[in-house]
C-alpha positions as CSV (number, residue, x, y, z in Angstrom):
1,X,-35.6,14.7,-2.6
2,X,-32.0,14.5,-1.6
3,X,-29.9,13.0,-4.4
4,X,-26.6,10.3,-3.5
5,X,-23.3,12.0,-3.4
6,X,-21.3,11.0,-7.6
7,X,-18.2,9.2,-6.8
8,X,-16.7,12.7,-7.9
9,X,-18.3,14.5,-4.8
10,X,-17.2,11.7,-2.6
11,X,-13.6,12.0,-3.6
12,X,-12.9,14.6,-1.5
13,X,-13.9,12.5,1.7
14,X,-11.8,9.4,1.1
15,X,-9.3,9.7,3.7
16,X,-7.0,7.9,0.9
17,X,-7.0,6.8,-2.7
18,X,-5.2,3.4,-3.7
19,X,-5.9,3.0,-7.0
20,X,-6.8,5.4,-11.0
21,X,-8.8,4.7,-13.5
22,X,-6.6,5.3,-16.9
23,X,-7.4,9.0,-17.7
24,X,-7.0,9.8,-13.4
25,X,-3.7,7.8,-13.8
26,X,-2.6,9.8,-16.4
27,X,-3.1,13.1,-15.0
28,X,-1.4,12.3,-11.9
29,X,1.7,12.1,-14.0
30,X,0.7,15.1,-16.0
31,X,0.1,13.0,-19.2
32,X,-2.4,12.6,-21.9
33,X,-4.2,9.3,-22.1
34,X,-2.8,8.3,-25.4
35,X,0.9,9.2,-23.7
36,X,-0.2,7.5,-20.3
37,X,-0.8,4.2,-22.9
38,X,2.1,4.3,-24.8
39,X,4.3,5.0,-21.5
40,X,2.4,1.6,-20.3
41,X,2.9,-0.6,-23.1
42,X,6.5,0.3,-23.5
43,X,6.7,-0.5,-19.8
44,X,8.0,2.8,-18.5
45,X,5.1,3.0,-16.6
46,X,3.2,0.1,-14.8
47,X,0.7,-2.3,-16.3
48,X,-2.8,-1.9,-14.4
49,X,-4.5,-4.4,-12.0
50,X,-7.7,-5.3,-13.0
51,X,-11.3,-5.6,-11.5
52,X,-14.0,-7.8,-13.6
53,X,-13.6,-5.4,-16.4
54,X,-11.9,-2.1,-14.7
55,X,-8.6,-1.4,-14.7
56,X,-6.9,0.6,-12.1
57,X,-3.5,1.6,-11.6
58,X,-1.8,1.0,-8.5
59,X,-0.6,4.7,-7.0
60,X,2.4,3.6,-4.9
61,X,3.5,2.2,-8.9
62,X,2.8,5.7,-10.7
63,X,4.0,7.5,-8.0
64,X,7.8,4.8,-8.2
65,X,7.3,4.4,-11.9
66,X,7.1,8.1,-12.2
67,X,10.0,8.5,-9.7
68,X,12.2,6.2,-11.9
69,X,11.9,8.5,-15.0
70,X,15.2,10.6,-15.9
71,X,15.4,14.2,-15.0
72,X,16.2,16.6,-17.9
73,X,19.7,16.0,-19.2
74,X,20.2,12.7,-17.9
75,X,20.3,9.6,-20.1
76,X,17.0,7.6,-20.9
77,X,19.2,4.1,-20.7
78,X,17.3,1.1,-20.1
79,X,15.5,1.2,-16.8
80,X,11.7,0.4,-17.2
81,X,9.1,0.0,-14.2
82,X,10.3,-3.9,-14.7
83,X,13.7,-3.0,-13.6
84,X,12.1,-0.8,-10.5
85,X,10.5,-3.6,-8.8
């Protein structure tokens, strides 16, 4: 009897992926989960959109949200992911 393909075997076929779940989000910025929250609620990285219970994570955000961050040496200052969009 042939199983269905996991949603982790199927990843590999999607042509594209739109959206993370928290701890996926996370490691596409090379953050823990906890880190990936905090980052979140102090709006340095972009709140999550939200099906029935899910939340996913845009990846054109992460990917400007992540963009926005300061490079070693330069100031934090104020921008958030508010002031990127």
């Amino acid at each position: 009897m042939k199983r269905a393909p996991s949603r982790i075997d199927m990843l590999p076929l999607l042509p594209v992926v739109f959206g993370l779940g928290e701890i996926e989000a996370a490691a596409a910025i090379g953050v823990s989960a906890s880190k990936f929250r905090a980052l979140v609620k102090e709006s340095r990285m972009p709140r999550p959109r939200r099906i029935d219970r899910r939340f996913i994570w845009d990846v054109d955000e992460l990917r400007a949200a992540f963009k926005a961050l300061p490079h070693e040496g330069e100031s934090e200052g104020s921008d958030t992911w508010a002031d990127v969009v």
